[in-house]
N, C-alpha and C positions, 0 to 999 in steps of 0.2 A: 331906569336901572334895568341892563341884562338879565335875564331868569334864565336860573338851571334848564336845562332839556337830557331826560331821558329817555332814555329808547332802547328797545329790543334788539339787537342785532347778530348776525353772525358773524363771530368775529375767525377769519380764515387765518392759515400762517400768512399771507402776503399783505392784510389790513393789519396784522396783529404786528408785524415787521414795518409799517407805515408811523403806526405808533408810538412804534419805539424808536424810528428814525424823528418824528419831530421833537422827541424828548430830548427839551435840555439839560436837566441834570434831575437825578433823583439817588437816594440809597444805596449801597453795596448790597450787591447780590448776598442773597443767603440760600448757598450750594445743596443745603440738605435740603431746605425748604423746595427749591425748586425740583429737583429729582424728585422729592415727593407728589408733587403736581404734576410732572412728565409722567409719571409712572400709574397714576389713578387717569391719566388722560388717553396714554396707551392703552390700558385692561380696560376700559370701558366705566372704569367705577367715578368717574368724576360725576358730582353732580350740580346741575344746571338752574334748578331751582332755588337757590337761597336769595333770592333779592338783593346779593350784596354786588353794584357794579362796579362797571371798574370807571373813576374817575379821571376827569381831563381838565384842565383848567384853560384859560381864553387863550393862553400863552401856548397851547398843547403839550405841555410838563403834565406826565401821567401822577397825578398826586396820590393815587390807590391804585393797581392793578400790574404792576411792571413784573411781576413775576407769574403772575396769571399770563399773561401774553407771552413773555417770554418760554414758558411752557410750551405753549399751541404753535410757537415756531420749531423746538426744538421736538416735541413729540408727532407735529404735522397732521393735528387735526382740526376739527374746525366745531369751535362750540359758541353757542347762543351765550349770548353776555347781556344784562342790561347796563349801558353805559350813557354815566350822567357828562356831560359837558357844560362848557363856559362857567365855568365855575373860577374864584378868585384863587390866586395865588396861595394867599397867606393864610388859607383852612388849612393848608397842607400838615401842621405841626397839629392841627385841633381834629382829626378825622379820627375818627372809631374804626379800624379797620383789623380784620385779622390776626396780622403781622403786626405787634404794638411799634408806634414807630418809638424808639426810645432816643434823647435831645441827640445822639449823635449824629442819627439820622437826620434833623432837621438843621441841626449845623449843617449839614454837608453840601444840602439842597440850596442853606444860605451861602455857599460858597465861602464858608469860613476856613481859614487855615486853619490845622491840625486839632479839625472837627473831634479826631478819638479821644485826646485826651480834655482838651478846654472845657469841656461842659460837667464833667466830674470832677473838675479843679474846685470848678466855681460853687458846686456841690457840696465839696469836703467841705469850702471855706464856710458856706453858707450853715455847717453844722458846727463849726467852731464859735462862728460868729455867734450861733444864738446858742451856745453853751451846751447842745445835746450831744448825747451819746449817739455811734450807729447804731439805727432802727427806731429812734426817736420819731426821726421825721416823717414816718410814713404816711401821717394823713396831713401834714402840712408842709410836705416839700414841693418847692418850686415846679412848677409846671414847665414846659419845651420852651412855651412864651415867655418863661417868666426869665430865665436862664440866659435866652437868647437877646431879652432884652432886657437882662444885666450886662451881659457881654457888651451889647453897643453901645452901654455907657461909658465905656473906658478901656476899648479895644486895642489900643497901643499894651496900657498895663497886661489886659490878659494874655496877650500874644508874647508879652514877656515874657510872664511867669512858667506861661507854657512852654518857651526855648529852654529855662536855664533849668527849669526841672524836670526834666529831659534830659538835658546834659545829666542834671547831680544823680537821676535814679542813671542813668549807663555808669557814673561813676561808682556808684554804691553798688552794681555789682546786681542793681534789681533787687534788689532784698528790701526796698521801699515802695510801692506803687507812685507813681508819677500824679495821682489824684490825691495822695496824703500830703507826699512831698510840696504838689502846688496850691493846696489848700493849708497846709500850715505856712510855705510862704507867705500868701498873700496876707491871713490872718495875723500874723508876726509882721509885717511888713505894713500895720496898721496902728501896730504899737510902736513901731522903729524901725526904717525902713534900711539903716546902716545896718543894725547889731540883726533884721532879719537876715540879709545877706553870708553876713562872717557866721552865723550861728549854720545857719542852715550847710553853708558849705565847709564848715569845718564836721558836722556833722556825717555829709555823702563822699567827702574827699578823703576825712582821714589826717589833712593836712594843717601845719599849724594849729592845730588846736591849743587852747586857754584854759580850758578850763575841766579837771578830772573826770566829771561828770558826764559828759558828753562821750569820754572812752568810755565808761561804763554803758551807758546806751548804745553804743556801737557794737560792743561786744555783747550783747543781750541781745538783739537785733540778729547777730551776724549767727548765734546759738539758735536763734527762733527759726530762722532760714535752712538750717540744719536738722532740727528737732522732728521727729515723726507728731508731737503735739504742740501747734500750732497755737500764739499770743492771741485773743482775739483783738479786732480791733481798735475795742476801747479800750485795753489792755495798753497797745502802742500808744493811742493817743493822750492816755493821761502819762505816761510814761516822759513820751515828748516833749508834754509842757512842763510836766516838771522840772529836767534838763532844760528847758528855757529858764526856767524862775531862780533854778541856779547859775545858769551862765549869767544873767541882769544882775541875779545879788551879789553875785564873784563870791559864790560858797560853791562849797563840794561835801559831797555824802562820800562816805564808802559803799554802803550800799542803796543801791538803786527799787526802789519797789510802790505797789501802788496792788490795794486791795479792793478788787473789782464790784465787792459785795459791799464791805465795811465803809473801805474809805470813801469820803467825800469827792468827787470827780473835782479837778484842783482848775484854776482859773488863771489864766498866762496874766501873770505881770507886765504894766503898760512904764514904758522907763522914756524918760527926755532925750 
């Protein structure tokens, strides 16, 4: 087995521009981030001693440090770096590094299409699936790896769900986020994978709708959008399933509501 190697080095703009020419793919720049790095590198205030290097992997994919270098090009200085190399691939999602890499990042590295939204799809679902509220999940939500390798289980499915709700949030006017909408897809589309469809897009479209209760969700929705005081979001999502458990049972309310405190968070109806 290959072992890491570390080492001291100077890293100049013309090696730090070397680096980033054998980089094959890593992250979207983050503009504030780096101007803040140009800027402590210019005045002098950068400092050189934190032990944190910048990583390489056998592939030369910079796994840690692409805006550290990218810095030392654009501000044209030349600073001491310790930098680890031959290091594997697939640490890249598991690194400790300054800049937390969050799953979109490590989609992006995987070369996944439409890395921004897929991995908060999978998210939502994954909070529907196990019955929590937002904020629930905080010490047991999926890790980059865990996300990434739900996605390659059924890469066709999430690529779906990721086009068509995309499509329904530009339909809706963006008044849904694209991670609500493809996370009760898919979770709806576990209980029925027809009536998840016609639901969901009679919901973002507006069109043919069945059943009353779904205008009332639209129009509560389309008011929230509006509102200087904002639904939160378990607000929406019990809201949501509710209007599911009525479009299944083919009832209608007049009124629409759900008591964030009091009531019971309600459980989607699973129908044949």
């Amino acid at each position: 087995m290959e072992t890491v190697e570390i080492k001291r080095q100077l890293i100049t703009p013309s090696i730090a521009k070397e680096y980033l020419e054998r980089n094959v793919s890593n992250r979207r720049v983050n503009d504030s981030r780096l101007l803040s790095y140009v800027k402590d590198m210019i005045n002098g205030k950068w400092k050189e001693g934190t032990a944190e290097p910048i990583k390489v992997s056998k592939t030369g994919r910079i796994l840690d440090g692409q805006h550290r270098l990218l810095a030392i090009v654009k501000s044209n200085r030349s600073i001491f770096f310790h930098v680890a190399t031959n290091l594997d691939d697939s640490v890249f999602d598991v690194l400790d590094t300054g800049k937390s890499r969050n799953a979109s990042d490590c989609f992006t590295v995987a070369g996944v299409k439409m890395s921004n939204t897929i991995p908060s799809i999978i998210a939502h679902y994954n909070l529907l699936k196990e019955g929590k509220k937002v904020g629930q999940q905080r010490n047991t939500k999926a890790t980059n790896s865990e996300l990434l390798k739900q996605y390659y289980n059924d890469e066709i499915f999430w690529q779906n769900v990721a086009r068509i709700s995309t499509n329904w949030y530009i339909a809706f006017a963006k008044i849904l986020p694209p991670s609500m909408i493809g996370g009760f897809y898919a979770y709806f589309h576990g209980l029925n994978p027809t009536k998840a469809e016609l639901f969901l897009n009679q919901l973002c479209t507006g069109s043919n709708i069945t059943n009353q209760t779904i205008n009332l969700l639209r129009t509560k929705l389309m008011q929230d959008k509006m509102s200087p005081r904002k639904m939160s979001p378990t607000l929406k999502m019990a809201l949501i399933i509710k209007t599911w458990n009525n479009f299944i049972a083919g009832t209608s309310v007049k009124i629409l509501k759900f008591d964030t405190i009091r009531d019971e968070f309600p459980r989607a109806i699973k129908t044949i």
